[in-house]
Residue, then its C-alpha position, 0 to 999 in steps of 0.5 A: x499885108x500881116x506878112x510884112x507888118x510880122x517883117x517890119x516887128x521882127x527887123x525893130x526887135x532885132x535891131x533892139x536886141x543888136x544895139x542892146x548888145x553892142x552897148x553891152x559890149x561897149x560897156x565891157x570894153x571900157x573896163x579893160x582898155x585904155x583906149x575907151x573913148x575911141x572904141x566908144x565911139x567906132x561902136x557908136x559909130x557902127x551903131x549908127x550906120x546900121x540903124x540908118x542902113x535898118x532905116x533906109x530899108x524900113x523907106x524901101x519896103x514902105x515905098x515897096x509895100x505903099x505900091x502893093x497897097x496901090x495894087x492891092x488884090x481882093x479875094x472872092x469866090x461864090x457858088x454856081x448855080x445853073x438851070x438846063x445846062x452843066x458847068x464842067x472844068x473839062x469837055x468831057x463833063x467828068x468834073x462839075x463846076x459848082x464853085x468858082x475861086x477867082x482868086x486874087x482880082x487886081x483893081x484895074x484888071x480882069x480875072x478870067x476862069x475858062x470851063x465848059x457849058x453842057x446842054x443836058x436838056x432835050x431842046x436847043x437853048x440859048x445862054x444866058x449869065x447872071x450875077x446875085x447874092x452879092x456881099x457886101x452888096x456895094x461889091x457890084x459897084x466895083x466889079x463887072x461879070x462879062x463872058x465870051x458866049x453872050x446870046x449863044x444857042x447851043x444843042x442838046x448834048x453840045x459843049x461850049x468852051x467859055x471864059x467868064x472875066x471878072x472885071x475889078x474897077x480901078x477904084x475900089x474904095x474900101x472893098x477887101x474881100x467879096x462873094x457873089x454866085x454865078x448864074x449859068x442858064x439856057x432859055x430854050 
């Protein structure tokens, strides 16, 4: 949003500067050609046919930006925290999850992160999800956390491939940025 707003300041000072210099040029070619009235006019002329060409751009990236405000996205991230089981981005356990990044979340769309769940315990448990901390705490009203191993039992030592969605309602009201923290756990 800042990048475009940076792009519509820079095409007006831009346009500025060129008007201010095709009056200058104007202004000189009065001084020393007969034809004065002419060359004023083919200058006002072109003057005008880029400012509406400035103009109809400007339409264009407003119609272009009005639609990325539509699909605006959100940026997030918050903590990991689990009890009796390991979070790892591999199925070797080598690198831990301690935090989650989800990046940018589209309203209307899910955002999905796939890693793996350990038991490091000595007793079969059953996996269990949770979502706290919320910020702003309206931000639950907006998203929903699911995962793929709902009620699933795992073994001592066993992996499990899960992919955790993040779920953006179409409507986000004023929501911009959020952070919340996972709760990953097994109930023995």
């Amino acid at each position: 949003m800042k990048g475009v707003q940076k792009f519509k300041a820079f095409l007006l000072e831009f346009l500025e500067s060129f008007v201010s210099k095709l009056n200058e040029a104007s202004s000189r070619i009065s001084k020393f050609s007969p034809f004065t009235r002419r060359r004023k006019q083919k200058v006002g002329l072109l003057a005008l046919v880029l400012l509406l060409t400035f103009a109809s751009f400007m339409v264009m990236l407003n119609i272009i930006f009005g639609r990325l405000v539509f699909l605006r996205t959100f940026s997030s991230h918050g903590a990991v925290k689990t009890f009796g089981v390991g979070v790892y981005l591999d199925s070797d356990g080598s690198f831990p999850v301690t935090s989650l990044d989800w990046g940018l979340v589209e309203p209307g769309a899910a955002s999905n992160i796939t890693f793996y769940i350990r038991n490091e315990g000595n007793y079969p448990v059953t996996l269990f999800l949770g979502a706290e901390n919320w910020d702003p705490e309206s931000a639950s009203n907006y998203l929903t956390l699911t995962w793929d191993c709902g009620g699933q039992t795992i073994d001592p030592g066993e992996n499990v491939q899960v992919t955790l969605s993040l779920w953006a309602s179409s409507d986000m009201g004023d929501l911009v940025d959020f952070y919340f923290d996972v709760i990953i756990g097994g109930n023995a």
